[in-house]
Wavefront OBJ file of the C-alpha trace (Angstrom):
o trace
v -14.740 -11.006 -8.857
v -12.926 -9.436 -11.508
v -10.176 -11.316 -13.475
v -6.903 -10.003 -12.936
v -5.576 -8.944 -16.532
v -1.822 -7.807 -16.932
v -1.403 -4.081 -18.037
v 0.082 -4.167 -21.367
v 0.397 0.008 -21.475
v 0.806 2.906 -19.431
v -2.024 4.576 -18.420
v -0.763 8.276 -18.989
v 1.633 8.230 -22.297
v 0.171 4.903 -23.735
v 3.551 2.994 -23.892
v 4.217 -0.566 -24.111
v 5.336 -2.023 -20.870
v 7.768 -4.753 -19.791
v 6.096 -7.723 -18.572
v 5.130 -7.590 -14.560
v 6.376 -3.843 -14.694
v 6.028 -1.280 -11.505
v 6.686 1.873 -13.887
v 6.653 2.571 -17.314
v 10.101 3.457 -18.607
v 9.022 6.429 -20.963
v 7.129 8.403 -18.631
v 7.533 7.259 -15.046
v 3.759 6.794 -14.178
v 3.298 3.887 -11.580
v 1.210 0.857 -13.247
v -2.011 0.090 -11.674
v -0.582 -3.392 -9.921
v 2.213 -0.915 -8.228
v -0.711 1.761 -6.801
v -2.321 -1.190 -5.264
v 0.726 -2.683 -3.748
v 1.595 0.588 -2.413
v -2.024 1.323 -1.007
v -2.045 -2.002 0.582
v 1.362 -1.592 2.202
v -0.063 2.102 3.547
v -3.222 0.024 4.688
v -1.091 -1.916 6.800
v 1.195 0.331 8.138
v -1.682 3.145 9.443
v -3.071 -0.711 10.958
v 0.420 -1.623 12.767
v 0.726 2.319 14.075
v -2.929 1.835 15.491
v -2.446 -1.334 17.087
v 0.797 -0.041 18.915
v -0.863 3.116 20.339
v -3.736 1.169 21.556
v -1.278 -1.008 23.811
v 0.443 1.845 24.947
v -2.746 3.731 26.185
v -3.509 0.500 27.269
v -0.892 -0.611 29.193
v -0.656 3.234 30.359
v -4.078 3.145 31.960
v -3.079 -0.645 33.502
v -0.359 1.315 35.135
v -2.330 3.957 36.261
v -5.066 2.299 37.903
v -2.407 -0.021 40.030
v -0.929 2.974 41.351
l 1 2 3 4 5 6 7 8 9 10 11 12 13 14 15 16 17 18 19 20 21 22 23 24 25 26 27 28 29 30 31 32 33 34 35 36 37 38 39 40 41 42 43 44 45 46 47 48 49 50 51 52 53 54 55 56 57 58 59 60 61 62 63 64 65 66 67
């Protein structure tokens, strides 16, 4: 597993970054521990959106077969 090691710079214009940063204040880019967070909390999301359209087919077909 790799070690997690704090970004220090921003990726696109190089600039130091304030400790446990989401952007970089000269350019704006997102830091590489914000795209993560962001992609996990997308991960979960698309999960919770599944999860609810599988009860509602399911308790739609329940319905429909006790008719």
């Amino acid at each position: 597993m790799a070690s997690a090691v704090e970004q220090t710079t921003c990726d696109r214009c190089q600039a130091p970054l304030v400790l446990d940063a989401a952007y970089c204040d000269n350019c704006g880019e997102r830091t590489r521990r914000a795209r993560r967070t962001v992609r996990l909390a997308i991960r979960i999301e698309l999960l919770c959106l599944v999860i609810v359209a599988v009860l509602v087919v399911g308790f739609s077909w329940i319905f429909y077969v006790q008719k």
